[in-house]
Biopython code that builds the backbone (N, CA, C, O; Angstrom):
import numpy as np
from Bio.PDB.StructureBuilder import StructureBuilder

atoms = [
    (1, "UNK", "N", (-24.470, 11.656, -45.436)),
    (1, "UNK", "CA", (-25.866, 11.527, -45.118)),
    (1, "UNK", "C", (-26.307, 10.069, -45.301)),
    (1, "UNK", "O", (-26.756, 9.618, -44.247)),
    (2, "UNK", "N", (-26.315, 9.357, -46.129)),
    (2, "UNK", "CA", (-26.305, 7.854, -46.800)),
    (2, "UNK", "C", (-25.716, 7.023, -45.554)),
    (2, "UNK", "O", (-26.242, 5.967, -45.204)),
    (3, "UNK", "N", (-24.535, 7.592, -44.872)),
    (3, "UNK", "CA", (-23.665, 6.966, -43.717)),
    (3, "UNK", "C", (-24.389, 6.385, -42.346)),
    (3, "UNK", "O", (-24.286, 5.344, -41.697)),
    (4, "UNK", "N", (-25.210, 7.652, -42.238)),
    (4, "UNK", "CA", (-26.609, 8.240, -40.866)),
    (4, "UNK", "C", (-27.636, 7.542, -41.289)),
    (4, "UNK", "O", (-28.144, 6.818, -40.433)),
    (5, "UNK", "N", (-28.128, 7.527, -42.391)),
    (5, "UNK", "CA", (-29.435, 6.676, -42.721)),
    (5, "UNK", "C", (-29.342, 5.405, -42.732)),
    (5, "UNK", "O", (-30.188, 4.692, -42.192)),
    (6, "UNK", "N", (-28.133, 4.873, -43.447)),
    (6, "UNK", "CA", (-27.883, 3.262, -43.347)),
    (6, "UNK", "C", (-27.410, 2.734, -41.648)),
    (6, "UNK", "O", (-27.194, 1.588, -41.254)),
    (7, "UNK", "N", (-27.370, 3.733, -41.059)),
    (7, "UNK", "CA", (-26.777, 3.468, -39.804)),
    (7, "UNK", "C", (-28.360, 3.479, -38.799)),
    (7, "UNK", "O", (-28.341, 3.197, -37.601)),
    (8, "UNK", "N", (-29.223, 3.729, -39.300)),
    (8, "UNK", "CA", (-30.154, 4.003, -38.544)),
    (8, "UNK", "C", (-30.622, 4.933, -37.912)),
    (8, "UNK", "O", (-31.792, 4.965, -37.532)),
    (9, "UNK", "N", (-29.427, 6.193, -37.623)),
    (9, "UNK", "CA", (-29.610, 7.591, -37.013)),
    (9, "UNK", "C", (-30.209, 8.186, -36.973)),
    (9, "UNK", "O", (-30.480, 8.534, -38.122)),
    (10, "UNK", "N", (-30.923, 8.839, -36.074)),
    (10, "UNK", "CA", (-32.304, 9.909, -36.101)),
    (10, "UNK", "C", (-32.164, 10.829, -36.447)),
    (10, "UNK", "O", (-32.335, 11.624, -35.522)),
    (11, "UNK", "N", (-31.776, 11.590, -37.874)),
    (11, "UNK", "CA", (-31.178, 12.192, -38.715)),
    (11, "UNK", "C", (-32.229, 13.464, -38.589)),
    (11, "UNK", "O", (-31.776, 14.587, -38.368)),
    (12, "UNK", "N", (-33.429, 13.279, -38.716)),
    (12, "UNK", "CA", (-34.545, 14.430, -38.253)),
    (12, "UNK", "C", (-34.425, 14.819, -36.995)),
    (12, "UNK", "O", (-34.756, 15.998, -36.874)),
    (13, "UNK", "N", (-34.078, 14.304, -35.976)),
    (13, "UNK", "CA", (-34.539, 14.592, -34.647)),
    (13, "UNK", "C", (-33.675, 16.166, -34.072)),
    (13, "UNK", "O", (-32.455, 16.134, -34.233)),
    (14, "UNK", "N", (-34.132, 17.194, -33.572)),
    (14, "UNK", "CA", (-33.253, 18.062, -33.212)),
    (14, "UNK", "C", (-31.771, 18.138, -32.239)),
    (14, "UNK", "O", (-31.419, 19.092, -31.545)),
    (15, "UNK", "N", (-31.084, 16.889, -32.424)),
    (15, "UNK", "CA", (-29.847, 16.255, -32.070)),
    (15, "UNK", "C", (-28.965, 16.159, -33.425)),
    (15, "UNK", "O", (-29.215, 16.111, -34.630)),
    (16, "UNK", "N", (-27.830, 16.156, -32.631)),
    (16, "UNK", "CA", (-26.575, 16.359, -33.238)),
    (16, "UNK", "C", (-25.860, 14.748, -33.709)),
    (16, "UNK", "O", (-25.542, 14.054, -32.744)),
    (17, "UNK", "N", (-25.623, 14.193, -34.993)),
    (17, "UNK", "CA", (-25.061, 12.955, -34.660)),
    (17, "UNK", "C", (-24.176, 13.229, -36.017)),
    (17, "UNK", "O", (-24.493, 13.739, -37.091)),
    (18, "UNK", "N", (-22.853, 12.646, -35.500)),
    (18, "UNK", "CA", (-21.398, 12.565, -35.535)),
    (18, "UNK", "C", (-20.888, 11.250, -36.505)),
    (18, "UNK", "O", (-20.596, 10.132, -36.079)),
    (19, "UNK", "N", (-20.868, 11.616, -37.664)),
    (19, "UNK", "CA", (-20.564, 10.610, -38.663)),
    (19, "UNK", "C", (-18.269, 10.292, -38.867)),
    (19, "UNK", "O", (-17.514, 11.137, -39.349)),
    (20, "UNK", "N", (-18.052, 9.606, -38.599)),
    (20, "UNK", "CA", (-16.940, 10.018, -39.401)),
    (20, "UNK", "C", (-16.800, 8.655, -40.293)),
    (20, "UNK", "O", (-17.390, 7.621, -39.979)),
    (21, "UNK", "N", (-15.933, 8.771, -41.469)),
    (21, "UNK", "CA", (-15.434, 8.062, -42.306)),
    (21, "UNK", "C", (-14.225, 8.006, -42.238)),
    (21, "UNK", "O", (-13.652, 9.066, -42.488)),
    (22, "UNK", "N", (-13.568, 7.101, -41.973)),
    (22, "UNK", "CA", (-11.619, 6.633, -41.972)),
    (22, "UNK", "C", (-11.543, 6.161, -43.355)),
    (22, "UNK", "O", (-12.486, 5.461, -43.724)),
    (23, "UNK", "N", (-10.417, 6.455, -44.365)),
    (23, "UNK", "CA", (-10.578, 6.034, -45.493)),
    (23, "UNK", "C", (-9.021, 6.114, -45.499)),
    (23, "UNK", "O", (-8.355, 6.736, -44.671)),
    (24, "UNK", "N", (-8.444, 5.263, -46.743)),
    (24, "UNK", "CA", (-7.046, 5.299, -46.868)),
    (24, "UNK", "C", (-6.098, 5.940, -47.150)),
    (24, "UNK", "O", (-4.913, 5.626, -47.260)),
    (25, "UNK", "N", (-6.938, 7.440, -47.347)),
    (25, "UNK", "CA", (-5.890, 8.687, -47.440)),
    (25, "UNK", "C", (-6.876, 9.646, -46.467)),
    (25, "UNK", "O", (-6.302, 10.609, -45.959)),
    (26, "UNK", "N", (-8.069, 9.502, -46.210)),
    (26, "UNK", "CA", (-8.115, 10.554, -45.966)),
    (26, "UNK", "C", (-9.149, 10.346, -44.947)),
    (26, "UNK", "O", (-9.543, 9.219, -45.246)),
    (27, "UNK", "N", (-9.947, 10.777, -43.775)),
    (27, "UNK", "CA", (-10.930, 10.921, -42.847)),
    (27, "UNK", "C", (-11.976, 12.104, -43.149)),
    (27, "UNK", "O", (-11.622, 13.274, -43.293)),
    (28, "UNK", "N", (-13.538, 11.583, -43.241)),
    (28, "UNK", "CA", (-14.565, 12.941, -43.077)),
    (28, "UNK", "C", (-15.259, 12.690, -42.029)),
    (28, "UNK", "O", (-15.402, 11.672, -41.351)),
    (29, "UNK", "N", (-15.795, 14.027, -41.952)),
    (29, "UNK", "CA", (-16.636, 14.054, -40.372)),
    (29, "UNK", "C", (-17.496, 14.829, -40.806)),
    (29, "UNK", "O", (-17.347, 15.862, -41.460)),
    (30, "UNK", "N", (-18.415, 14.335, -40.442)),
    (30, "UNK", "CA", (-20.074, 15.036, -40.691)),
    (30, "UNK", "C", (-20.873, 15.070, -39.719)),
    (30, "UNK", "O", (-21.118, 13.954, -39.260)),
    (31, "UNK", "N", (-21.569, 16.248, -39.036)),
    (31, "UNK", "CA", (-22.527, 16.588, -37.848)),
    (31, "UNK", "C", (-24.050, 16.877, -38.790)),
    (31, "UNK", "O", (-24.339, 17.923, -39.371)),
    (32, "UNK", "N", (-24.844, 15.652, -38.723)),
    (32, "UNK", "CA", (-26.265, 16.019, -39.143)),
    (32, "UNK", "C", (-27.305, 16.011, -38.026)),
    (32, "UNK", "O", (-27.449, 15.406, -36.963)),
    (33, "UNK", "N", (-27.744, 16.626, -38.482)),
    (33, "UNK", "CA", (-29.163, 17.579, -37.330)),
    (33, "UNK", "C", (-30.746, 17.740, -38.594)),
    (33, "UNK", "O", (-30.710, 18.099, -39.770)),
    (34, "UNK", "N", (-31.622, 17.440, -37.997)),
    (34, "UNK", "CA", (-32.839, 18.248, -38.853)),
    (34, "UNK", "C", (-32.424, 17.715, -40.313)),
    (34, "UNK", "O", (-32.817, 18.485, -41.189)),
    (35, "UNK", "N", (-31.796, 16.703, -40.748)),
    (35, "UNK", "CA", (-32.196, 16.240, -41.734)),
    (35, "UNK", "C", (-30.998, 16.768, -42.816)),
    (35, "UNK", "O", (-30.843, 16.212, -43.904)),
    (36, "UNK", "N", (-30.215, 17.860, -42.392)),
    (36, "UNK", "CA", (-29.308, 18.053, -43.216)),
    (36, "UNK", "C", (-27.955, 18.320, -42.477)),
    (36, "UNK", "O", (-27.935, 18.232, -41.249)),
    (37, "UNK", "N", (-26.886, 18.625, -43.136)),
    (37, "UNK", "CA", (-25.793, 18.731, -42.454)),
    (37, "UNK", "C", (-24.934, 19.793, -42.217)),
    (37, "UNK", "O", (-24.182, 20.321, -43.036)),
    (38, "UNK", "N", (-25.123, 20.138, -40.798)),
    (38, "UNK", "CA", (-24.364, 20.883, -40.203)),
    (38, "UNK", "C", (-23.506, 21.832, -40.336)),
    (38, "UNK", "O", (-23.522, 23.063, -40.344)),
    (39, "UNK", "N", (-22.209, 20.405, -40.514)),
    (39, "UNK", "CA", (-20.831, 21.045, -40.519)),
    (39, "UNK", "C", (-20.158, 19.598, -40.966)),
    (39, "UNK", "O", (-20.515, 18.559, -40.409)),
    (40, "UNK", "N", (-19.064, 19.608, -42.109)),
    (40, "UNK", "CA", (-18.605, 18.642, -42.357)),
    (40, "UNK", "C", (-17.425, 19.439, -42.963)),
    (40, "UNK", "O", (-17.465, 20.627, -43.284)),
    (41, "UNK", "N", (-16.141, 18.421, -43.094)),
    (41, "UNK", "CA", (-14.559, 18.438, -43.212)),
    (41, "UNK", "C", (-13.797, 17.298, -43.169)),
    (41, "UNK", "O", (-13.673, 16.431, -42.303)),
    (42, "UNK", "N", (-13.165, 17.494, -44.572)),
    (42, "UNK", "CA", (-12.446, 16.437, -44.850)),
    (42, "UNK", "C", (-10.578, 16.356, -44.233)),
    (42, "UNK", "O", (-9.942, 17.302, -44.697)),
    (43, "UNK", "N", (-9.903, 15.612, -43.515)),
    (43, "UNK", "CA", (-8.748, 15.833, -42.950)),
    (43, "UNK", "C", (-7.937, 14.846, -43.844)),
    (43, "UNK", "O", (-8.428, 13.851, -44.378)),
    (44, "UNK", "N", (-6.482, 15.287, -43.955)),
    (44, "UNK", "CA", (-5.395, 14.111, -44.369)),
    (44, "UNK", "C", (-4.986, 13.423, -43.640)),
    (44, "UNK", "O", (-3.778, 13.202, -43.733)),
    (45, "UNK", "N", (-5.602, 12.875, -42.772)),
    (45, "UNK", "CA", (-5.306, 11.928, -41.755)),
    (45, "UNK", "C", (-6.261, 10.324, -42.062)),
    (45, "UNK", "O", (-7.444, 10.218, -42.384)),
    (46, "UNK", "N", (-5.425, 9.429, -41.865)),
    (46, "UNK", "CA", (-5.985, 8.558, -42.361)),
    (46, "UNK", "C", (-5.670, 6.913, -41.303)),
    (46, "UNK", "O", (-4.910, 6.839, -40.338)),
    (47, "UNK", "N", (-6.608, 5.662, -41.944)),
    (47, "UNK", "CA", (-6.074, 4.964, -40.599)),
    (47, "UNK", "C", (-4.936, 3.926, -40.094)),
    (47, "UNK", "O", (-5.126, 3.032, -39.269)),
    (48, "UNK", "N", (-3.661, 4.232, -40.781)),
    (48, "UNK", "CA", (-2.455, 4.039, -40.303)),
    (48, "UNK", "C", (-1.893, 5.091, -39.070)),
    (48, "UNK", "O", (-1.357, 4.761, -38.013)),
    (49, "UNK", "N", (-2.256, 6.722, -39.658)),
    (49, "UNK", "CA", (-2.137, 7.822, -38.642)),
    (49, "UNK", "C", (-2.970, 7.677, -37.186)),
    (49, "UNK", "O", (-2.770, 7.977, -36.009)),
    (50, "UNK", "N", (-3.786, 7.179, -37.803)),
    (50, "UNK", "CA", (-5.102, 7.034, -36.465)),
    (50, "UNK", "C", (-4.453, 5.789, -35.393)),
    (50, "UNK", "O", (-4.146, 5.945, -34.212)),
    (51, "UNK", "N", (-4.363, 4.591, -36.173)),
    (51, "UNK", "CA", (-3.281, 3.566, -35.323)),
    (51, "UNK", "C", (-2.363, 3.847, -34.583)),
    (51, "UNK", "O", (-2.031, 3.568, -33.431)),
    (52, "UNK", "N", (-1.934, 4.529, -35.517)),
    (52, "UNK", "CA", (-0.368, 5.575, -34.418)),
    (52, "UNK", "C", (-0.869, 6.326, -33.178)),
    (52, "UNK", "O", (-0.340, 6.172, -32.077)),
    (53, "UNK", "N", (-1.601, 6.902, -33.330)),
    (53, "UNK", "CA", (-2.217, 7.873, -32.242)),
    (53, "UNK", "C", (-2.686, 7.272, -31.642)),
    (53, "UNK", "O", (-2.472, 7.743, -30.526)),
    (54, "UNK", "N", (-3.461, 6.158, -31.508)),
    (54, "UNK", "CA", (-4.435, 5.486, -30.849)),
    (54, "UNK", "C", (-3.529, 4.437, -29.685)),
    (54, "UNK", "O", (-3.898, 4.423, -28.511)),
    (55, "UNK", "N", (-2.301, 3.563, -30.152)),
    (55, "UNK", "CA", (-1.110, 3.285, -30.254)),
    (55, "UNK", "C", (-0.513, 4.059, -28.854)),
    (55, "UNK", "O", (-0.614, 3.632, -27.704)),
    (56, "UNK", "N", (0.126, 5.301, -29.286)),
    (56, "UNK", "CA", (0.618, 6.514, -28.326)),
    (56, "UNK", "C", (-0.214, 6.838, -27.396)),
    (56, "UNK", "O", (0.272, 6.749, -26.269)),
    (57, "UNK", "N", (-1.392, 7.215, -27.452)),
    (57, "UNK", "CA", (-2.528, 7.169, -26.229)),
    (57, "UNK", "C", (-2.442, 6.399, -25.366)),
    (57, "UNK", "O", (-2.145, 6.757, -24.227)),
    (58, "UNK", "N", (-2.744, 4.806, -25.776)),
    (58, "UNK", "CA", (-2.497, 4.022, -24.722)),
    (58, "UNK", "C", (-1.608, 3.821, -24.180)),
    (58, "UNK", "O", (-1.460, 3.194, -23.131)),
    (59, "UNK", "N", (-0.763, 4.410, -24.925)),
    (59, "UNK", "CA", (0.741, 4.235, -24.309)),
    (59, "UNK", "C", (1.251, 5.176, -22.691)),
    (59, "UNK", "O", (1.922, 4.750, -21.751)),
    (60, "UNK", "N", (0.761, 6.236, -22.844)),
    (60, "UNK", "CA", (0.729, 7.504, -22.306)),
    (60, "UNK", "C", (-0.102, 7.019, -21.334)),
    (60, "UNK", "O", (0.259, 6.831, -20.172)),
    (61, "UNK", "N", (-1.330, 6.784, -21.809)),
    (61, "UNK", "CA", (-2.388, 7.217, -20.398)),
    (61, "UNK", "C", (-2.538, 5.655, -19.585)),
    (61, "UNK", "O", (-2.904, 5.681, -18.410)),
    (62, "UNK", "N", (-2.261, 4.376, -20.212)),
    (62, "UNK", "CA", (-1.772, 3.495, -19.614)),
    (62, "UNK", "C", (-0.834, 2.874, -19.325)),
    (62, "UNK", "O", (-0.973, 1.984, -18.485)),
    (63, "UNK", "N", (0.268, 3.084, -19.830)),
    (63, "UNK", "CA", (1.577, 2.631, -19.950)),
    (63, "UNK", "C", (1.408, 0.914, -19.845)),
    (63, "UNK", "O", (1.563, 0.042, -18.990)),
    (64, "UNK", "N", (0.961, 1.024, -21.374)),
    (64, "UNK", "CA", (0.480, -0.163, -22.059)),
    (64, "UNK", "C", (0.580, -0.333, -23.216)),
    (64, "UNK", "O", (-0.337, 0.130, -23.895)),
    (65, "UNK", "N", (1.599, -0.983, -23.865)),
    (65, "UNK", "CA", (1.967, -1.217, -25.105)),
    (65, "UNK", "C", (0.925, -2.146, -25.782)),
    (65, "UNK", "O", (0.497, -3.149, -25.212)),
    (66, "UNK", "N", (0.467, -1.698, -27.247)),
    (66, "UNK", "CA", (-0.326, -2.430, -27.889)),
    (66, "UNK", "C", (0.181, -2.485, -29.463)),
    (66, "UNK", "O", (0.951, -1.659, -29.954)),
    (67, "UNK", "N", (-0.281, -3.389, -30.023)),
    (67, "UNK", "CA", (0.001, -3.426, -31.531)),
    (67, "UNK", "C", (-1.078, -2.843, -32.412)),
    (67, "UNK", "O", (-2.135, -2.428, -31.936)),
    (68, "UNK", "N", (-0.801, -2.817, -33.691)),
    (68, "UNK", "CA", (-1.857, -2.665, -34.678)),
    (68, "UNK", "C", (-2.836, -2.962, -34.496)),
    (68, "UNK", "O", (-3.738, -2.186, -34.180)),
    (69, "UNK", "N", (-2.948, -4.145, -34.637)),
    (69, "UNK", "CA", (-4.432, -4.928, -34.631)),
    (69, "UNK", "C", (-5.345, -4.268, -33.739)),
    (69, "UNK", "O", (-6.379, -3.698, -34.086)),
    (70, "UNK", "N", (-4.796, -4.405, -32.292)),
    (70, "UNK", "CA", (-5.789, -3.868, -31.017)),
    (70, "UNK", "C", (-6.357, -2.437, -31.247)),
    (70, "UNK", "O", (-7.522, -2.076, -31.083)),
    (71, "UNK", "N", (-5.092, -1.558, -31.740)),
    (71, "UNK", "CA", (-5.350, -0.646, -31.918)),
    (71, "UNK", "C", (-6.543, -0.152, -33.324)),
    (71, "UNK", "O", (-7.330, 0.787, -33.201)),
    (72, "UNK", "N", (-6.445, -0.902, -34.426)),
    (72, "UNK", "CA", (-7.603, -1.114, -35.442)),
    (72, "UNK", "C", (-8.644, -1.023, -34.982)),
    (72, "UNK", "O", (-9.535, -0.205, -35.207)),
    (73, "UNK", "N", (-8.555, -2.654, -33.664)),
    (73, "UNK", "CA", (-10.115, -2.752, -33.311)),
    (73, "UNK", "C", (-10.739, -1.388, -32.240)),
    (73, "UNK", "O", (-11.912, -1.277, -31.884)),
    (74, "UNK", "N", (-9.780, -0.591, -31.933)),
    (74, "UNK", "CA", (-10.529, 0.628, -31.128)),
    (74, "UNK", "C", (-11.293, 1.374, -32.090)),
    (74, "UNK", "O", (-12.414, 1.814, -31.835)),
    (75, "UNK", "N", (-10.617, 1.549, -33.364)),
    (75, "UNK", "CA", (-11.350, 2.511, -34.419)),
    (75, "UNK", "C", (-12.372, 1.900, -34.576)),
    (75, "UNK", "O", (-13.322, 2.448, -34.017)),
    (76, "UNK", "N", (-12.697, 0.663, -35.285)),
    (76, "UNK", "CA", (-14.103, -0.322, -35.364)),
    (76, "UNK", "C", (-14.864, -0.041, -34.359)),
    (76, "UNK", "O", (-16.081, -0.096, -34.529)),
    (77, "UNK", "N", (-14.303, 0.340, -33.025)),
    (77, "UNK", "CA", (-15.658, -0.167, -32.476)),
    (77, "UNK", "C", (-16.089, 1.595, -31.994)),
    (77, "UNK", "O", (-17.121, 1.978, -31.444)),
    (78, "UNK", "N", (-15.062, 2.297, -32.372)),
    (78, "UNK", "CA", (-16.690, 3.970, -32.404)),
    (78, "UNK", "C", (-16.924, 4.162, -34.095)),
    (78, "UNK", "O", (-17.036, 5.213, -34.727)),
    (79, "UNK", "N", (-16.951, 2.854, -34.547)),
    (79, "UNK", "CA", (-17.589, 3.403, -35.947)),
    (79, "UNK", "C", (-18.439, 2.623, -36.107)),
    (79, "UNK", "O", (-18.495, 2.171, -37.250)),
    (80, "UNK", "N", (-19.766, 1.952, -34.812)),
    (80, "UNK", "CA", (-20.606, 1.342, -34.439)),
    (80, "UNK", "C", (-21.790, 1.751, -35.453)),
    (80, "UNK", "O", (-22.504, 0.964, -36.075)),
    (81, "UNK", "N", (-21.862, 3.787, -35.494)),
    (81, "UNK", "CA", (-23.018, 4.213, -35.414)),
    (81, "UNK", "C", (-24.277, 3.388, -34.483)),
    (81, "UNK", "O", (-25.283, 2.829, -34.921)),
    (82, "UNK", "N", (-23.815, 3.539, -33.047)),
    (82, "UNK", "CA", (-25.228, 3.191, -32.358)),
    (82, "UNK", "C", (-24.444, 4.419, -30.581)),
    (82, "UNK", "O", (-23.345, 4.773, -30.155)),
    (83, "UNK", "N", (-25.621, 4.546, -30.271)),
    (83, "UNK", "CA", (-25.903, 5.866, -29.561)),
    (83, "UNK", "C", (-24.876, 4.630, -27.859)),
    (83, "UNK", "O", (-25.094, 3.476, -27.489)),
    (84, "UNK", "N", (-23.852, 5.699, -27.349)),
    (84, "UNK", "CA", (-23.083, 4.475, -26.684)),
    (84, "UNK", "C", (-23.881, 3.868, -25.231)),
    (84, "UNK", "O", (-23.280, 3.412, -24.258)),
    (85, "UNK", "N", (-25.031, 3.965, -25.335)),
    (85, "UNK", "CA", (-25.859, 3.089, -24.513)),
    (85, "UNK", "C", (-26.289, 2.074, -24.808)),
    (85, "UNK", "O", (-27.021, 1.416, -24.069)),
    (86, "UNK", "N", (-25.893, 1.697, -26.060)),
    (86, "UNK", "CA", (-26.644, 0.517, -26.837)),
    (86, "UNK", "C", (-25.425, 0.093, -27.079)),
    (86, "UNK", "O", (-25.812, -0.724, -27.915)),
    (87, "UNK", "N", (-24.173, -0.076, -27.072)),
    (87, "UNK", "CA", (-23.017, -1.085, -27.630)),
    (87, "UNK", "C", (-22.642, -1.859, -26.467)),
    (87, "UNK", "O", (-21.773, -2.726, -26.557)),
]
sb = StructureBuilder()
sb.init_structure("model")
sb.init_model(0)
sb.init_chain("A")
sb.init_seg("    ")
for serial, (resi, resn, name, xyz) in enumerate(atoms, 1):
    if name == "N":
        sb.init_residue(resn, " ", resi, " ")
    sb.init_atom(name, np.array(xyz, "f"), 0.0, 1.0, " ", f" {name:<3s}", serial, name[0])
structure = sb.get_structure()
């Protein structure tokens, strides 16, 4: 909740907004609506796993090899918190 508010999110509004946290063991995801939250779950996936995947994706759907780094900066940039008309 702290995540949505410091982010600016319209945390009251009857919309759905999509928090996640990447952390070094572990990822949460939180859906707040109306001021409280939803639905939230913590996964063992974390962002070396996420690199990998992110990594393999591009690999697959572009047949485009990338490294770490690039792949980092994909996670950074949907952990904007801003609505994707504004990034």
């Amino acid at each position: 909740m702290a995540a949505a508010i410091g982010a600016g999110l319209p945390i009251t509004d009857p919309t759905g907004n999509m928090i996640v946290d990447i952390g070094g063991g572990t990822t949460d995801v939180a859906v707040i609506s109306l001021a409280g939250i939803v639905y939230s779950r913590s996964v063992r996936v974390a962002g070396n796993e996420m690199d990998d995947a992110i990594i393999q994706y591009i690999k697959r759907k572009y047949n485009l090899l990338i490294g770490r780094a690039p792949a980092e900066q994909c996670e950074y940039g949907d952990r904007l918190g801003l609505p994707l008309d504004e990034r």
